[in-house]
C-alpha positions as CSV (number, residue, x, y, z in Angstrom):
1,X,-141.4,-98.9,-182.2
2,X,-141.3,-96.0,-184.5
3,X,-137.9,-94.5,-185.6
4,X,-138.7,-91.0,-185.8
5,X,-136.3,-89.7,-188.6
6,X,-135.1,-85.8,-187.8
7,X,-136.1,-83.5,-190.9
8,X,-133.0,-81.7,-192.6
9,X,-133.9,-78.6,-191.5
10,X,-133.5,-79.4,-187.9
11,X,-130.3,-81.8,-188.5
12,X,-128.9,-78.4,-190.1
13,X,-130.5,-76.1,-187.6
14,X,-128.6,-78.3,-184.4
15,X,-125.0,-78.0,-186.3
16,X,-126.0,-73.9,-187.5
17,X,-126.6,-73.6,-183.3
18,X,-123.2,-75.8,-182.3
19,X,-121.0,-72.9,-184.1
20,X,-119.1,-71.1,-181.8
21,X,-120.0,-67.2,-181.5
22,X,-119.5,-64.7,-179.2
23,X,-122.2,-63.4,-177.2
24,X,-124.0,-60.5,-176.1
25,X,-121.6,-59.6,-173.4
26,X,-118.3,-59.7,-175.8
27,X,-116.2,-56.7,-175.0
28,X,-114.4,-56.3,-178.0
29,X,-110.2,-56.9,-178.1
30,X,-107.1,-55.8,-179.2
31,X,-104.0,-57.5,-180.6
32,X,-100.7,-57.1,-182.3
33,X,-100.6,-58.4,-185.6
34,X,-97.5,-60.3,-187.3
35,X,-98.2,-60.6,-191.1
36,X,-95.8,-62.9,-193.0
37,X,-95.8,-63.2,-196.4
38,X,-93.4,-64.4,-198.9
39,X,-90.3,-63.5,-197.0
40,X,-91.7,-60.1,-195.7
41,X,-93.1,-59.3,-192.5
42,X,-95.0,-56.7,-191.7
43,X,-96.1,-55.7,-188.0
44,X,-99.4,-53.7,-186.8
45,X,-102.1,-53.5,-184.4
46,X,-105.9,-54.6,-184.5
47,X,-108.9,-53.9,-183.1
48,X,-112.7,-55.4,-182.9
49,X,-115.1,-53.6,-180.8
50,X,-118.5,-54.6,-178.7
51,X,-120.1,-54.5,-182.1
52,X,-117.8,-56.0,-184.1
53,X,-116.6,-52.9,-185.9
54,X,-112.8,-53.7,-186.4
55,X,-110.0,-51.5,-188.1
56,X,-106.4,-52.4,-188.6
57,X,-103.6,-50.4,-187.3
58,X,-99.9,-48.9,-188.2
59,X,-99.5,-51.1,-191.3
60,X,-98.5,-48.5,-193.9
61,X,-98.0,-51.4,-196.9
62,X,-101.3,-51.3,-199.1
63,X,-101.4,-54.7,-200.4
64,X,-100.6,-56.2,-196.8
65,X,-103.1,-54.3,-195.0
66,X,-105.8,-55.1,-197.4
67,X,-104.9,-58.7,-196.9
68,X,-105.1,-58.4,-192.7
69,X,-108.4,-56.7,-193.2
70,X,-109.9,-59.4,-195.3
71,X,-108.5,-61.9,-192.0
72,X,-109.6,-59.4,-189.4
73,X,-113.2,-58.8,-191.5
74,X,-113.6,-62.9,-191.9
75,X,-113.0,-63.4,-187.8
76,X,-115.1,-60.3,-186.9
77,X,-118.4,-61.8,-189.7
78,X,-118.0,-65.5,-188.2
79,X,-118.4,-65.0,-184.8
80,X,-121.4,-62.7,-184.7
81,X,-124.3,-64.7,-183.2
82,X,-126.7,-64.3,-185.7
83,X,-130.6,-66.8,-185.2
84,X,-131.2,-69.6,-187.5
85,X,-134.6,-67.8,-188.1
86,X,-132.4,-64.7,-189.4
87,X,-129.9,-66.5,-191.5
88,X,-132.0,-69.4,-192.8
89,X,-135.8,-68.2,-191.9
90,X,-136.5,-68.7,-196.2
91,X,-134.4,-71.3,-196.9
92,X,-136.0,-74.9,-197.4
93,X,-133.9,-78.0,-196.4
94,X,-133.8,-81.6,-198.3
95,X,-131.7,-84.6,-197.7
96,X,-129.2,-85.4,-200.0
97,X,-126.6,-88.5,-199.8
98,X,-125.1,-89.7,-197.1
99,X,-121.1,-90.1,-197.8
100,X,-118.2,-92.5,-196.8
101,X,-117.8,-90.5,-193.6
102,X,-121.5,-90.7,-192.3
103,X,-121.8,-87.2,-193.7
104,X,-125.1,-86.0,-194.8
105,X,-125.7,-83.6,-197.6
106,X,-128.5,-81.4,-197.2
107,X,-129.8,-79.3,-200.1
108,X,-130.9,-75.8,-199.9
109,X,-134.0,-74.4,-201.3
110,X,-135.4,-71.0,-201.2
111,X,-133.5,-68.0,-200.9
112,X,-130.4,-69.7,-200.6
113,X,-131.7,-72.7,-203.2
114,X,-128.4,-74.0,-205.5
115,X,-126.4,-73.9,-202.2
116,X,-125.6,-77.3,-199.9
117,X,-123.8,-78.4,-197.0
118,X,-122.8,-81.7,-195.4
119,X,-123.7,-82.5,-191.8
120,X,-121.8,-85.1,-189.5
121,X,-121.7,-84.9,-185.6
122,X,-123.5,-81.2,-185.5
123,X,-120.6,-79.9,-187.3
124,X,-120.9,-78.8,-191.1
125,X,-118.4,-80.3,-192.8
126,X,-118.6,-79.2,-196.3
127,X,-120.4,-75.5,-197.4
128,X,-121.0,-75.2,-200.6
129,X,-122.6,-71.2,-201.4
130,X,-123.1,-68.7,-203.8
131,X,-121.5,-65.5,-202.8
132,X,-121.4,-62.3,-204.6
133,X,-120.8,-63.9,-207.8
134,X,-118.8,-67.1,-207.4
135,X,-119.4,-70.0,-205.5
136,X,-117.0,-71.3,-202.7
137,X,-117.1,-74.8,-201.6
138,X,-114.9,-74.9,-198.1
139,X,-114.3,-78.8,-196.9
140,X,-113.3,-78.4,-192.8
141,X,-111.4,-81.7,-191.9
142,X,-110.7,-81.4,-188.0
143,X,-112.6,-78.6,-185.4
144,X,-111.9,-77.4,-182.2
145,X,-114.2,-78.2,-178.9
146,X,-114.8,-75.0,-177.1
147,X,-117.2,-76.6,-174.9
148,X,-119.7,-73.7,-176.2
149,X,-119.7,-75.1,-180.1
150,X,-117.1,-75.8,-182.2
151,X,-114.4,-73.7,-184.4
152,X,-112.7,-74.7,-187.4
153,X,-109.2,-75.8,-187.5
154,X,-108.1,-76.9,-190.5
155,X,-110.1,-76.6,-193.7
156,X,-109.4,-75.7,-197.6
157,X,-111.5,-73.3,-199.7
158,X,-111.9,-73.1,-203.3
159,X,-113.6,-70.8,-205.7
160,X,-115.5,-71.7,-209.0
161,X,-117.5,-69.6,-211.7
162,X,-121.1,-70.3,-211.0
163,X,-121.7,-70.5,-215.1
164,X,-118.8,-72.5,-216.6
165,X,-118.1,-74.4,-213.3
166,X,-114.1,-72.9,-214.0
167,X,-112.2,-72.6,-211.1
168,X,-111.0,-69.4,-210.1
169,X,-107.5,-68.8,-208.5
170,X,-105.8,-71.8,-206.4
171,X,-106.9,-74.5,-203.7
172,X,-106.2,-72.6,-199.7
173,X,-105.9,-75.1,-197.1
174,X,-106.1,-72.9,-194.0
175,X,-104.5,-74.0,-190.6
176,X,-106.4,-71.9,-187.3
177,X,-105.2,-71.7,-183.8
178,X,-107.0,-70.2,-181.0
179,X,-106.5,-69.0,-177.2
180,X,-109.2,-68.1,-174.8
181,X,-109.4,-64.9,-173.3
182,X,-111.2,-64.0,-170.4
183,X,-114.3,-66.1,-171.1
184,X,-113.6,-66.1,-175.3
185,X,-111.7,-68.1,-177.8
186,X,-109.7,-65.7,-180.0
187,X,-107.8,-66.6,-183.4
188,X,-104.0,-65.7,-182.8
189,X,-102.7,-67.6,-185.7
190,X,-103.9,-68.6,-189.2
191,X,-101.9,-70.1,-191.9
192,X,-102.7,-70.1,-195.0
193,X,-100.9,-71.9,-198.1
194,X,-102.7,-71.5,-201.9
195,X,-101.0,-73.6,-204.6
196,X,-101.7,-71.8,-207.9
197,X,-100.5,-73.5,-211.2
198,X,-97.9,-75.7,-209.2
199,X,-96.5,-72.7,-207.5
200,X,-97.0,-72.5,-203.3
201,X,-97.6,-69.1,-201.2
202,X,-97.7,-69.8,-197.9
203,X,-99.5,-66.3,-195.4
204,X,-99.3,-66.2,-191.4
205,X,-101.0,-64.0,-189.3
206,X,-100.4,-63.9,-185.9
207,X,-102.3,-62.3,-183.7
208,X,-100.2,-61.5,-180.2
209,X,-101.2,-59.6,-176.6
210,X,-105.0,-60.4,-177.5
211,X,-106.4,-57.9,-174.8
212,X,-110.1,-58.0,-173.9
213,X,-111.2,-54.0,-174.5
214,X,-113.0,-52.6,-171.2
């Protein structure tokens, strides 16, 4: 009998495909948003449309806004459904190591080459990219079964310099909740705590009265 052993492109391509997304038919929703932040709390509205244009609402603090953007912005660019041909179509894919876990690490040639991920279960459990100048590496530790792919739940992120390998700013570990809506699972709270030099910051957003738009 011959074992047949799945090329890294494909092992990548069936996790890529086993993200959740929304599809053509999204509407779009609203939602009230609870920002809390270092003992402040600040309260507005946002809003995604059909195509994923979003804008945040009644928050007249700079600094918090900016950061519910970057949140609303980071929601609105992971669930566009987006083909493996488009994303990856010249990137090349080789097998790395396989770790404790039974996570593969698959190696990224091409476009994209310098960049890797790990692989377990058709979920990626470790990105590691080049992105406008630094490189992120985001470790996800548990997900969340939609029964349409999976979504993140609880994951860190950290930021090097791609030339001195320096880390830049503190370890996140994120916390995500979801509900569905209609026929769609929507974010309506994220946590985020970033220890920096010993010292903690914990953000919440909370999104509230998630209303499908039309």
């Amino acid at each position: 009998m011959t074992v047949t052993q799945i090329s890294a492109q494909e092992l990548f391509r069936a996790a890529y495909q086993n993200r959740y997304t929304w599809d053509e038919n999204f509407p779009g929703y609203s939602a009230d948003i609870t920002y809390k932040y270092d003992g402040q709390v600040f309260t507005g509205k946002i809003r995604i449309d059909a195509n994923l244009k979003w804008e945040v609402l009644q928050i007249e603090d700079l600094l918090a806004k900016k950061a519910i953007e970057g949140q609303v912005w980071e929601i609105a660019v992971h669930r566009v459904r987006r083909s493996f041909e488009q994303t990856h179509g010249e990137n090349t894919f080789t097998y790395g190591e396989t770790d404790e876990t039974g996570a593969v690490e698959i190696f990224l040639g091409g476009k994209s080459a310098g960049d890797k991920y790990k692989v377990r279960n058709d979920v990626v459990t470790l990105v590691h990219r080049h992105i406008h100048g630094v490189v992120v590496t985001i470790n996800t530790f548990s997900i969340h079964e939609t029964g349409a792919g999976y979504l993140s739940n609880t994951y860190d992120a950290v930021y090097h310099d791609p030339q001195t390998g320096i880390q830049k700013g503190g370890l996140s570990e994120f916390t995500d909740e979801y509900e569905k809506v209609g026929n769609y699972y929507i974010l309506n709270r994220r946590e985020i705590r970033t220890e920096t030099d010993g010292n903690l910051s914990v953000q919440e957003f909370i999104f509230s009265n998630l209303e499908l738009l039309g």
